[in-house]
C-alpha positions, 0 to 999 in steps of 0.5 A, spaced: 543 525 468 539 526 462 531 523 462 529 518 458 523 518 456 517 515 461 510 517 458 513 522 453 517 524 457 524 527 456 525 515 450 526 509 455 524 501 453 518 499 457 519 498 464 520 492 468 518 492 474 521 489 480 521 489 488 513 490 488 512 483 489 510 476 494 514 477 500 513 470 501 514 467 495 509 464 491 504 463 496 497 467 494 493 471 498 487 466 500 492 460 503 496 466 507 490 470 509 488 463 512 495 462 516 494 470 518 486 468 521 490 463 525 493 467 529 489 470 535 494 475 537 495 478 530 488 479 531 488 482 537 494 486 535 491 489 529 484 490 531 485 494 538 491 498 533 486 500 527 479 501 531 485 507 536 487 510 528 480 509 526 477 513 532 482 518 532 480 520 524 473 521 526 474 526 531 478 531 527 475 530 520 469 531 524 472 539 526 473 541 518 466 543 515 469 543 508 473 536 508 468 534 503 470 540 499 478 539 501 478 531 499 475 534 491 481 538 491 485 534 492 482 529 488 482 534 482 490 536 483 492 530 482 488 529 477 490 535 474 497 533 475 497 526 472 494 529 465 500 533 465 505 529 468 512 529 463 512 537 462 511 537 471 517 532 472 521 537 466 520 542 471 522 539 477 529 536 474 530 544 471 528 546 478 532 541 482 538 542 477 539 550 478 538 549 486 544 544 486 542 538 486 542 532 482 536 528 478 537 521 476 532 516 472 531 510 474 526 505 470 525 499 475 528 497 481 534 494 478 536 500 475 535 505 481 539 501 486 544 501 482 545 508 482 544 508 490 549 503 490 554 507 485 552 515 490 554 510 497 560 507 494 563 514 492 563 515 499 567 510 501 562 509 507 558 502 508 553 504 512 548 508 511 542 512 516 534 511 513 527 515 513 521 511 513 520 509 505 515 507 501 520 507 495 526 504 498 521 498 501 518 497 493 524 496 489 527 492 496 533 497 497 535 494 504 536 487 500 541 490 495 545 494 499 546 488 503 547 484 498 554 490 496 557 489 503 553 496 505 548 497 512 542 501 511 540 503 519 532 504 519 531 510 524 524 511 523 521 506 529 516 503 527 520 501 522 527 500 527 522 494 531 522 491 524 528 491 521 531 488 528 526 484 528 527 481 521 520 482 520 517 485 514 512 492 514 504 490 515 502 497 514 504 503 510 503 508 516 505 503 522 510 498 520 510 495 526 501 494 527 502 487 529 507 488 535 505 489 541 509 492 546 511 486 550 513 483 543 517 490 542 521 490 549 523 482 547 526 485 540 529 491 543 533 486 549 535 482 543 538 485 538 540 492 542 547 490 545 547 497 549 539 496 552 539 496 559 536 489 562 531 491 566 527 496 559 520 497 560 515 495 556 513 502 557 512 506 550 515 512 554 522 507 555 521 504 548 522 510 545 528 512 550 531 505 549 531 506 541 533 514 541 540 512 545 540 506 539 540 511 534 543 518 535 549 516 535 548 514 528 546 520 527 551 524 529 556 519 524 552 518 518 556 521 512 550 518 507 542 518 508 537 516 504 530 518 504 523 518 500 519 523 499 511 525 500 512 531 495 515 534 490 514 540 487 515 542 480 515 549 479 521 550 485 524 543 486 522 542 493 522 536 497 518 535 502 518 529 508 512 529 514 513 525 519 511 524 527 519 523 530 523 527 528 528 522 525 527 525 519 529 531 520 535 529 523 537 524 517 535 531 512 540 535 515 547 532 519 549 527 514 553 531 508 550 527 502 543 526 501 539 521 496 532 521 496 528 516 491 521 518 488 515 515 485 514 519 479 507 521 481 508 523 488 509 531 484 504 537 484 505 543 481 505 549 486 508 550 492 501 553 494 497 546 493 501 543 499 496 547 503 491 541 500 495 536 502 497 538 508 490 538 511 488 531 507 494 528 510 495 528 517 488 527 519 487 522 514 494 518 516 495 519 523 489 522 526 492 529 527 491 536 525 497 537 523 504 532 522 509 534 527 515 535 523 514 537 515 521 537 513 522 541 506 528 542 502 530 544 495 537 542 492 543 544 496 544 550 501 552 552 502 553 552 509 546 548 512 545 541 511 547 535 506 553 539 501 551 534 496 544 532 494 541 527 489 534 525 487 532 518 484 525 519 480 523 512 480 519 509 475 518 501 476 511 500 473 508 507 473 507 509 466 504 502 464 499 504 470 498 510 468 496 507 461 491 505 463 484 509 463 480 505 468 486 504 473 491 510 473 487 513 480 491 508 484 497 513 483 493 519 485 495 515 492 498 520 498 500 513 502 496 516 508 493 509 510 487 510 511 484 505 507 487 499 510 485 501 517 477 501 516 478 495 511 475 489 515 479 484 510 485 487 512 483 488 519 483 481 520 489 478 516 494 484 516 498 486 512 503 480 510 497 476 508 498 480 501 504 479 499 505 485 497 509 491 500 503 495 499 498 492 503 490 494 503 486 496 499 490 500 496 495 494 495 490 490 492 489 496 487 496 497 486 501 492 487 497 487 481 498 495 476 505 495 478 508 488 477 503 486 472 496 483 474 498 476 473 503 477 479 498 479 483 492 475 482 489 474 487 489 481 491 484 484 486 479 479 489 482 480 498 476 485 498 468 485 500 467 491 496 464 495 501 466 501 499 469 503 506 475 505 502 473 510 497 469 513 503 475 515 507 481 516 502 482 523 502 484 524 494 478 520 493 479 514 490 474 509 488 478 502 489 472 498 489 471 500 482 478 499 480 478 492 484 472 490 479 476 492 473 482 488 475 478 482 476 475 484 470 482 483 467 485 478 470 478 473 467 480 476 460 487 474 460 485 468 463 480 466 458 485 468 453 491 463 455 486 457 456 482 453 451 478 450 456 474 456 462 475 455 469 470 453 473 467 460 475 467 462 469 463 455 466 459 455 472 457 462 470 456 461 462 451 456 465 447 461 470 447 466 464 444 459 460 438 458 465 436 464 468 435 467 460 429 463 460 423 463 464 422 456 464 428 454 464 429 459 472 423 455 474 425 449 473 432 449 476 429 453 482 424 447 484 430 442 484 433 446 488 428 443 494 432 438 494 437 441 498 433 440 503 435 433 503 442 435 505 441 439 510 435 435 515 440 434 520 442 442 523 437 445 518 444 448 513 447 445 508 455 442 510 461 439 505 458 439 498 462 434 493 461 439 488 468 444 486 464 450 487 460 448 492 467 445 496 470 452 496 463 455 498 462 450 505 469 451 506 468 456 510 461 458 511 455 454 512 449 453 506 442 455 508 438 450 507 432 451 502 426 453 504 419 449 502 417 454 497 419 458 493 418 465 492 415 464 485 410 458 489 408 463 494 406 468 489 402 463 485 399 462 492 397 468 495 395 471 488 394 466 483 397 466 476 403 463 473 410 461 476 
């Protein structure tokens, strides 16, 4: 199937994205982070789970002299990559294509599952055995085979526990971080008609209940599907790292293979995977390597799928990489780092954002992908502490694209309403005074009369004012002091105030 055009590449209309969206209809951050907040045992889960993660990284990062050095390359290859990114993806379709395999282009999710949908029907099969996917999450895969009558079996477990769950992912790399194993061993007994009564709760047993679950899907499957962490220009090879072995085994029984992957997760050479495969693991799951790095390139006669086919998606990629200040988000290698050291994401989890990326990365990225004003309020789910760019591998500065966002988003507001919000007003006005020094003081002496609200506990509580209302809602007000520092200085030292 021929390319169309994709930012220049081999002409195709603007993309309409879909499936990156609210898993929760309409509701906004705020009002879900606060439902999240709520629930003790969320947190509980979360905080033991990412303070293991957290401490696991550290110690093997710590062993490698040079991961600064190692996370400016990565930083740099993806860049590299970015910049020339039509003539790599031209490349990875030749190499593909000469190694037997088959490439399509699917512009948003409608498009790329109805190809899916076309590939499985083509088999005259109804069920078909899955690799943890990223991808196949955002343009809502599983929904729409379903919807067609078809059956996707998840056998990565996390992502088996929150398929039988009717749940949703809340983490990129742990799909199931906010279940514990107690919650997990009632899943399992529920759902799995073949699970022996009396199942531990055991990690050790989970894992074996889930392993007999799933081999016999394995063994029968005739179509799998897979996303990809890799694809390489300059071979055609596609590369799967993960923790089971699941993956391998979806890669190579079934006879049919469909792979769907972001246009971005290319680099050009075979020899750059040894960058990535160091940043990865240790960033990911705390681990010097990944236990199975699974790479195959179009179809070998005789060993493994006798007939492959690559989706390369779109769904809102060009339009990010449009944008100057915000196309790093793409150089994104979903090692989940970011999520496990934001202190926002710690305490809410990862459906609070709406979103199938969830973290800071999510924040960033989710709001690119499907238009800032889908995802308004992600932009401002953060503190901007910069824990994130610290830790991210390829280097991101998410703090930096939050504030562009931010910056974005109040633009198009501005342009779409006569009258400014509230924010907006009440930060015209603080421009207003504090542009002149008579007008500063005088609005910091008035301030004592704060003092007056808060004689009883020495702070400030509800203020019947819009923006004061949002602040007390969810902290205290201090109180104001007697003195002013600009009284205090005139005091000590004389001269004006």
């Amino acid at each position: 199937m021929n390319a169309p055009v994709m930012l220049g590449l081999p002409t195709m209309p603007p993309p309409a994205p879909r499936g990156v969206g609210n898993l929760r209809g309409d509701e906004k951050f705020p009002a879900a982070a606060r439902r999240a907040l709520a629930d003790t045992q969320l947190r509980r889960n979360l905080g033991k789970a990412t303070t293991t993660i957290r401490g696991k990284r550290a110690q093997v990062v710590a062993e490698l002299p040079d991961w600064e050095e190692l996370r400016e390359a990565g930083r740099q290859l993806k860049v590299h990559t970015m910049a020339d990114l039509p003539d790599y993806l031209a490349q990875l379709e030749s190499a593909v294509t000469a190694h037997g395999g088959v490439v399509h282009w699917a512009r948003d999710a409608n498009e790329a599952n109805q190809i899916v949908i076309e590939l499985i029907r083509g088999k005259g099969v109804d069920e078909v055995v899955k690799i943890k996917s990223m991808a196949t999450q955002e343009i809502g895969l599983n929904e729409a085979l379903e919807a067609v009558g078809i059956t996707a079996l998840e056998t990565d477990l996390a992502e088996l526990i929150v398929q039988l769950g009717d749940d949703k992912p809340s983490h990129i790399l742990v799909p199931a971080i906010h279940r514990n194993r107690a919650e997990i061993r009632e899943i399992f007994l529920r759902e799995m008609a073949d699970v022996d009564p009396a199942l531990s709760d055991e990690p050790a047993a989970l894992a074996g209940a889930a392993r007999q679950h799933l081999r016999r899907k394995f063994l029968s499957a005739k179509v799998a599907i897979s996303g990809a962490n890799f694809g390489i220009a300059e071979t055609g090879t596609l590369g799967v790292v993960e923790s089971e072995g699941n993956g391998r085994m979806c890669l190579t029984l079934p006879d049919t293979l469909i792979t769907i992957m972001g246009i971005e997760k290319l680099v050009p050479r075979w020899q750059d995977l040894e960058v990535f495969l160091q940043l990865l693991p240790r960033s990911s799951t705390g681990e010097r390597m990944n236990p199975y790095t699974s790479m195959w390139t179009g179809v070998t006669p005789g060993d493994g799928p006798e007939e492959f086919h690559l989706i390369l998606l779109d769904n809102g990629r060009t339009a990010v990489l449009a944008d100057a200040d915000g196309r790093d988000a793409l150089n994104c290698i979903r090692c989940s780092a970011c999520l496990n050291v934001c202190p926002v994401y710690e305490r809410t989890g990862g459906h609070a954002y709406g979103s199938v990326y969830p973290g800071p990365i999510g924040a960033i990225l989710s709001p690119q992908l499907t238009g800032i004003e889908d995802n308004a309020s992600l932009p401002y789910a953060s503190s901007l502490c910069g824990a994130c760019y610290d830790v991210c591998p390829v280097k991101i500065n998410i703090p930096e694209i939050l504030v562009h966002l931010r910056a974005k988003h109040t633009e198009t507001y501005a342009s779409e309403h006569r009258v400014p919000s509230a924010e907006a007003a009440a930060m015209s006005t603080a421009a207003w005074v504090m542009s002149n020094p008579k007008r500063w003081t005088l609005a910091l002496r008035s301030g004592r009369l704060g003092r007056i609200l808060g004689r009883k506990r020495n702070v400030i509580g509800d203020v019947p004012l819009p923006l004061a209302k949002q602040w007390t809602d969810a902290r205290d007000l201090a109180r104001p002091p007697k003195q002013t520092f600009r009284d205090w200085w005139a005091a000590e030292h004389g001269g004006e105030r």
